[in-house]
N, C-alpha and C positions, 0 to 999 in steps of 0.2 A: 377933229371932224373931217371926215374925207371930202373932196368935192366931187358933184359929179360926172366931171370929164375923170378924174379917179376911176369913179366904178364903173364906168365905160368900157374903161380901159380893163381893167381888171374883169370883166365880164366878157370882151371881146379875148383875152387869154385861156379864160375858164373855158368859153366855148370852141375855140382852135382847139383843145384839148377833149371837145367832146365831153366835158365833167368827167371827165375822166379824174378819181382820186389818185390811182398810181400813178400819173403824170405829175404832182406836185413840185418833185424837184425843177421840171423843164417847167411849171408856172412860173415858180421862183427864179428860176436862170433870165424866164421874161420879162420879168419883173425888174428886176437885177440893170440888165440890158437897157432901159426903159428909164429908170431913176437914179443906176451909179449905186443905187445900197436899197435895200428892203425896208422900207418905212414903214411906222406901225399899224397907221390907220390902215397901208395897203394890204398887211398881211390879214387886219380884222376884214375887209374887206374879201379877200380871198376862203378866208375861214367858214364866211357866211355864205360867200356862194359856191365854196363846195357841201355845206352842209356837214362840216369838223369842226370839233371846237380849238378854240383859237392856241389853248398849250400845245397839241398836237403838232399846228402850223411851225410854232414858234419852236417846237422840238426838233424839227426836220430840219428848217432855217438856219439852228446855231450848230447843227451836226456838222457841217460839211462847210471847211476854211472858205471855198470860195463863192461864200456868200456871205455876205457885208449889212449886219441890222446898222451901222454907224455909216453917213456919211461922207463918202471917196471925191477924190479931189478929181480933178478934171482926167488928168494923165495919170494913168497908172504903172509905177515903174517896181520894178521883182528883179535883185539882185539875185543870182544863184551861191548860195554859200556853203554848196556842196564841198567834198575833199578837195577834188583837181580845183575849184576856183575859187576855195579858200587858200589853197598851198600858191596858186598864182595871184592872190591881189585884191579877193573879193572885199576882205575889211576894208581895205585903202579906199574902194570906191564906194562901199555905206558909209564910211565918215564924210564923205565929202558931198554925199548928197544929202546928208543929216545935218550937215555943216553951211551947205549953199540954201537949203529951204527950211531952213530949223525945225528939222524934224525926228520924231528918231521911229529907226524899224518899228513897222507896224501903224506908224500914224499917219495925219493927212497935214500937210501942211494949214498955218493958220488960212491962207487967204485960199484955201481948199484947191491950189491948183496941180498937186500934186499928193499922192497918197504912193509909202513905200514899203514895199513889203519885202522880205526875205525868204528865200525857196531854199529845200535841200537838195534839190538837183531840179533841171529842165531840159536835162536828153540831151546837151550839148559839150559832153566835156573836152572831146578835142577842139571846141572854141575858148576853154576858158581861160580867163573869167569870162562869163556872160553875163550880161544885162538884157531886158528884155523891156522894153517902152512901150506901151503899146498895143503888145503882142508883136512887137518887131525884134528880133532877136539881134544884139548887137552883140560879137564875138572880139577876143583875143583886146578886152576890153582894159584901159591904162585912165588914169585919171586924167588925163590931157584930152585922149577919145570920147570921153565919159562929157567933158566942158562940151564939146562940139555937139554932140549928142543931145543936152540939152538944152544949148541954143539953140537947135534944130526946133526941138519940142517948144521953146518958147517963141520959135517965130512962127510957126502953125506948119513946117516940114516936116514932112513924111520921112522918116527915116530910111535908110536904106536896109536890105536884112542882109546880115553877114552870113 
């Protein structure tokens, strides 16, 4: 059952968007934005105040990777596992952050403070490997860089972008 700071919230979206239905995906990016992953009630929620039925919502929802029906861990970290940063090292540093927060590609750590995901490229190949924390791009990235990186992340530092 949603609450009603929920549909507030999800009404105060609907409306920046003017009910607008072809805005759906940018609801959903707000949504997103808002709770870290797309909960169900919100999306029933959503469904009702565009006046869609909710398979519809939920069709849009699981189209498009970078939206999350499963709950993401606090920090969100995207390996790129493209050619150039697979050929330089990008395995080396998915095992070791699969290994430091026992997790593996694609999942959220148990105590949800971290969720990892794997990319086939992020537009950076002459930094690779790349990592990406954040949305802060960490280049010419080594498993020693990768340790600092996320001690940064666990003390609440802002990364720097490379």
């Amino acid at each position: 059952m949603e609450s009603p700071t929920a549909r507030a919230q999800i009404d105060e979206i609907v409306l920046r968007y003017g009910k607008d239905r072809t805005q759906i995906l940018a609801m959903l990016q707000d949504i997103q934005e808002k709770r870290n992953y797309l909960p169900k009630d919100w999306l029933q929620a959503l469904a009702e105040s565009l006046g869609m039925p909710f398979p519809k919502v939920i069709r849009v929802a699981t189209f498009f990777k970078a939206l999350s029906l499963e709950p993401r861990g606090k920090h969100i970290c995207r390996v790129c596992v493209g050619t150039t940063c697979h050929v330089r090292g990008a395995t080396k540093l998915v095992d070791k952050i699969e290994r430091d927060f026992a997790v593996v590609a694609g999942g959220t750590s148990q105590d949800m403070l971290l969720t990892l995901e794997t990319v086939g490229c992020v537009g950076a190949c002459a930094l690779g490997p790349v990592v990406v924390m954040d949305g802060t791009y960490h280049g010419h990235m080594t498993t020693a860089s990768l340790g600092k990186v996320i001690k940064g992340m666990k003390e609440g530092k802002p990364g720097k972008e490379n």
